[in-house]
C-alpha positions in Angstrom: -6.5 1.3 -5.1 -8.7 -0.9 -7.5 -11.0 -3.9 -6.2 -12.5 -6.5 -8.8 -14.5 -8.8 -6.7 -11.8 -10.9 -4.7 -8.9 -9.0 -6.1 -7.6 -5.6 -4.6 -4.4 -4.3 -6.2 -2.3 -1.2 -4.6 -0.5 1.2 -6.6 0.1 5.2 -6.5 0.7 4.9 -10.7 -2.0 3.9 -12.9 -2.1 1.8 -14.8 -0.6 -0.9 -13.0 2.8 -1.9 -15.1 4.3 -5.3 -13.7 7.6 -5.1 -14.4 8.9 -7.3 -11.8 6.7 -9.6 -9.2 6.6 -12.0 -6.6 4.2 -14.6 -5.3 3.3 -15.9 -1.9 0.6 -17.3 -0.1 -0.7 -15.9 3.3 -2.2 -19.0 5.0 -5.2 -18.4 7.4 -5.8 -14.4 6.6 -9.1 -14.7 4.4 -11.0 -13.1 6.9 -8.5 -10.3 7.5 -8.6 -6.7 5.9 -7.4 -7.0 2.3 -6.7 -2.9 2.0 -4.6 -3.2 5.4 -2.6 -5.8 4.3 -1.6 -4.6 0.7 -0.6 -1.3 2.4 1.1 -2.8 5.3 3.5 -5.2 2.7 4.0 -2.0 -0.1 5.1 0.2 3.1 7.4 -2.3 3.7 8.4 -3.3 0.1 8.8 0.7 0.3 11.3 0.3 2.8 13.6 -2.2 2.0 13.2 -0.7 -1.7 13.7 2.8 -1.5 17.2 3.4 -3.2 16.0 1.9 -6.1 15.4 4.3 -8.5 12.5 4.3 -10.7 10.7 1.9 -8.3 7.0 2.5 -7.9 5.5 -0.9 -6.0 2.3 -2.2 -6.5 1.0 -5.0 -4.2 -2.2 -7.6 -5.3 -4.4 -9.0 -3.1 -6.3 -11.8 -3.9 -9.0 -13.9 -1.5 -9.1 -17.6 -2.1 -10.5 -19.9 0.3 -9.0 -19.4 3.7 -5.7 -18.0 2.0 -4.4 -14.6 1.0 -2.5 -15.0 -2.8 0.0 -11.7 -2.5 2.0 -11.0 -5.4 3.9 -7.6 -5.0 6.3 -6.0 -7.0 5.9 -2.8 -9.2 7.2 -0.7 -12.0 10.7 -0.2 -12.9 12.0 2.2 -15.4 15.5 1.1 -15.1 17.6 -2.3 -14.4 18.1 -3.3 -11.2 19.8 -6.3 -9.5 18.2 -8.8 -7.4 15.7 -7.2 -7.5 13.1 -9.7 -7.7 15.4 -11.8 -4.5 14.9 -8.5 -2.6 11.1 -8.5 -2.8 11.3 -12.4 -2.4 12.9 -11.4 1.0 10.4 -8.9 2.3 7.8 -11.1 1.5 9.2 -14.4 2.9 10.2 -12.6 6.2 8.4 -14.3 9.1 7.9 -11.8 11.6 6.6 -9.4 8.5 4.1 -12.1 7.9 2.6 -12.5 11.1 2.3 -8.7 11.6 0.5 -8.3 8.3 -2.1 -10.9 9.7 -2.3 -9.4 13.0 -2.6 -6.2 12.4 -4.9 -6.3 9.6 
């Protein structure tokens, strides 16, 4: 885990290699837990991503006002399809929104 002033970013390989990425907004979560949220979405991103092989995810967290910018994706050492819709999924998901709030 790296933090550089409003910007935490998650990943178990470093450097962080953005081969693939996706961007969405938390609105209302600037007061929540940065650390707890970018591990809550990579476990998931984890989940849902699993069988992909060569996938390592990385997950950015960035404060900004009363929002939370999220982009989450990670390192890929070989094609995959849809990818970037799959992670679009995870991260759209509204009961995986409001528990990443919640709970952090």
């Amino acid at each position: 885990m790296s933090v550089d002033g409003a910007q935490l970013t998650l990943t178990r390989r470093s450097p962080a290699r953005w081969d693939v990425a996706v961007q969405t907004v938390l609105t209302g979560c600037a007061d929540r837990n940065r650390a707890a949220i970018a591990h809550q979405v990579r476990q998931d991103l984890w989940r849902a991503l699993s069988r992909v092989r060569g996938f390592s995810p990385i997950v950015e967290v960035t404060r900004s006002g009363a929002d939370m910018h999220l982009r989450a994706g990670g390192r890929l050492d070989a094609p995959a399809p849809d990818l970037k819709a799959r992670i679009a999924g995870v991260l759209n998901h509204p009961a995986a929104r409001a528990r990443w709030c919640a709970r952090a």
